[in-house]
N, C-alpha and C positions, 0 to 999 in steps of 0.2 A: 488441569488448568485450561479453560477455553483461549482459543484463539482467534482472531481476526486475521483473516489472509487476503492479502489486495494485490492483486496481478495488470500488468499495462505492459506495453511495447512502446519506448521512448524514440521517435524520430531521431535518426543519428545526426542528424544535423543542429539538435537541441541539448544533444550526451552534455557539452561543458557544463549550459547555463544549468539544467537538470541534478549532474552531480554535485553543483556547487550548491545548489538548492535543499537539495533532498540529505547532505551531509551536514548542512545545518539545522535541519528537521531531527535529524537521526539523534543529534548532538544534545536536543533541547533535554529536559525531563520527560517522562515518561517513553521513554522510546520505542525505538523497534527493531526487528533483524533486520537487513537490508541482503536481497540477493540476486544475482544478474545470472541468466542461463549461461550455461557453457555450451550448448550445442545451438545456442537461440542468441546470438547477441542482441541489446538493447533490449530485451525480454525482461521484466524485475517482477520481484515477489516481494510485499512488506509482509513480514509475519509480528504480530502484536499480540502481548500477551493477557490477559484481564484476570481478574478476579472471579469474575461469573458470565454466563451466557450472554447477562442481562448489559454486561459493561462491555462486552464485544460489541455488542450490536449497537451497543451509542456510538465505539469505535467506528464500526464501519458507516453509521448514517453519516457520522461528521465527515469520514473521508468521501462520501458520495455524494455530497449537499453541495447546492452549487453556490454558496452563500458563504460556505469555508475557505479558509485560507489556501486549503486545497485546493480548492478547483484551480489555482495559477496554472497547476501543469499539465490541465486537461489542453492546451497550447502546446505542450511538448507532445502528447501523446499521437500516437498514429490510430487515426480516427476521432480522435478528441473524447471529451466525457464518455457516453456511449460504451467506449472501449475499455473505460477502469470497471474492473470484475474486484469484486468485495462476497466473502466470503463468511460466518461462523464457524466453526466446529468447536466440539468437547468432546473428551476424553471418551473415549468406548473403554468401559471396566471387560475385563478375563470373562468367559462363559465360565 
């Protein structure tokens, strides 16, 4: 199963409005993992899961577009837009 992986560093000063935010995102349908570093505070990972290559990558356009309801928390982020990192991957099958 491919996935979408979106990486940011939340300014500690935005954590409340942020998790209040992003726990109501997490909450909606279609969701996603939500993960904060442990050696990195305010560091987060979305991992999102798709169907195909093809549906990640509408994933990540949407969460890159600055036209989405995403981009609100490109205000939280330390460095702003710029600094959200969005990702593909799939599955590598056994040699």
């Amino acid at each position: 199963m491919p996935i979408c992986f979106v990486e940011y560093r939340i300014d500690p000063d935005f954590e409340a409005e942020y998790r209040h935010w992003i726990g109501e995102k997490q909450a909606a349908p279609g969701g996603f993992e939500l993960y904060e570093g442990t050696d990195q505070p305010f560091l987060f990972v979305e991992v999102w899961k798709a169907e195909s290559v093809e549906a990640a990558e509408r994933i990540k356009k949407e969460r890159l577009r600055e036209r989405s309801e995403w981009s609100r928390m490109a205000a939280w982020v330390q460095g702003g837009a710029p600094k959200i990192h969005a990702w593909t991957f799939r599955p590598v099958a056994p040699a």
